[in-house]
N, C-alpha and C positions, 0 to 999 in steps of 0.2 A: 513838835520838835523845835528846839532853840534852831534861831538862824545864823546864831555867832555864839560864840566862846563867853563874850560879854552877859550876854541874853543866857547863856547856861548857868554861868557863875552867878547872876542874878538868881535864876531858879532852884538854884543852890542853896544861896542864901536864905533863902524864904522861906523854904522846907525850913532852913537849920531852924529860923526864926519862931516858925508855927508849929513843929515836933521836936522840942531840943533833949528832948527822951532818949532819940538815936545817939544819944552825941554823949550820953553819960559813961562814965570808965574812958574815955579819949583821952588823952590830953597830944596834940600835935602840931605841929604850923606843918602844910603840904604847901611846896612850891611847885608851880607848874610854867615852864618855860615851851608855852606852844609858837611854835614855827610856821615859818611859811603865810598862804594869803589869810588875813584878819589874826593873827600872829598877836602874839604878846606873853608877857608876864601875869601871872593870877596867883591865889592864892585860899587856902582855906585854911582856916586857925581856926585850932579847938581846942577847950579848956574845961570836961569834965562837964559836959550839960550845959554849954554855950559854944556858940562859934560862929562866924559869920567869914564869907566868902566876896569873892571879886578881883578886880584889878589890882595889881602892882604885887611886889615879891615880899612876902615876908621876912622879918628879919632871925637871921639862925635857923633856916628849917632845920626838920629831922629829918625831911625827906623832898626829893626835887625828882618830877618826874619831867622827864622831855620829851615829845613829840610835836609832830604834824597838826594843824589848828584841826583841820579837815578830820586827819583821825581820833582824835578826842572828839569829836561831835558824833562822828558815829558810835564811837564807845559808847559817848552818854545817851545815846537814840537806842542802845542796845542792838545797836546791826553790827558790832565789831563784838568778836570775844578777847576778853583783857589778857585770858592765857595767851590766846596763840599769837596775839597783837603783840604780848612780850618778848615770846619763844624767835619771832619771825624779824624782832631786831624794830618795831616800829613804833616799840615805849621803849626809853633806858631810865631807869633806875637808878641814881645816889642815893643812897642813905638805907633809912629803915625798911626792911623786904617786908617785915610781920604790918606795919603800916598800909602798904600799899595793898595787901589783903583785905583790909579794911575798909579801902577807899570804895570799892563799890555797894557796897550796903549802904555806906554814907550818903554817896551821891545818886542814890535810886529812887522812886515816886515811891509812896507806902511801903 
């Protein structure tokens, strides 16, 4: 399991890099404004069978999710479920909802 949000979006990346299979029919930029300790701005752009992931906010999202650095790491470790993490007010959501559906197949191991 990633030790930081940095180290996710890295392993992020890499997948997108070495399966860009998953990423075909996307096209999106996600912005992700995680809070709190090891905090930051990330980002994942995708373009139909490309994308690459990491630091800093892309320009124009479609969609901006916000949370807790801490609870996106659980998300991505699969110990958080992204329904109820929604439902319970500890993801908010701008922009595209059919997106954010998306987002965990995207960011999954195999």
């Amino acid at each position: 399991m990633a030790d930081s949000a940095t180290e996710a979006f890295a392993e992020i990346n890499q997948r997108m890099q070495s399966d860009p299979s998953r990423l075909k029919g996307v096209n999106a930029k996600y912005a992700f404004d995680l809070t709190g300790d090891n905090g930051g701005q990330y980002h994942m752009n995708i373009s139909d069978g490309t994308g690459d992931a990491g630091e800093g906010a892309p320009d124009s999202p479609n969609i901006t999710i916000t949370m807790k650095a801490e609870d996106f790491l659980q998300l991505y470790a699969g110990k958080m479920d992204p329904t109820m993490a929604f439902m319970s007010g500890k993801i908010k959501i701008k922009g595209d909802m059919g997106l954010a559906m998306k987002l965990q197949s995207l960011m999954r191991n195999g």
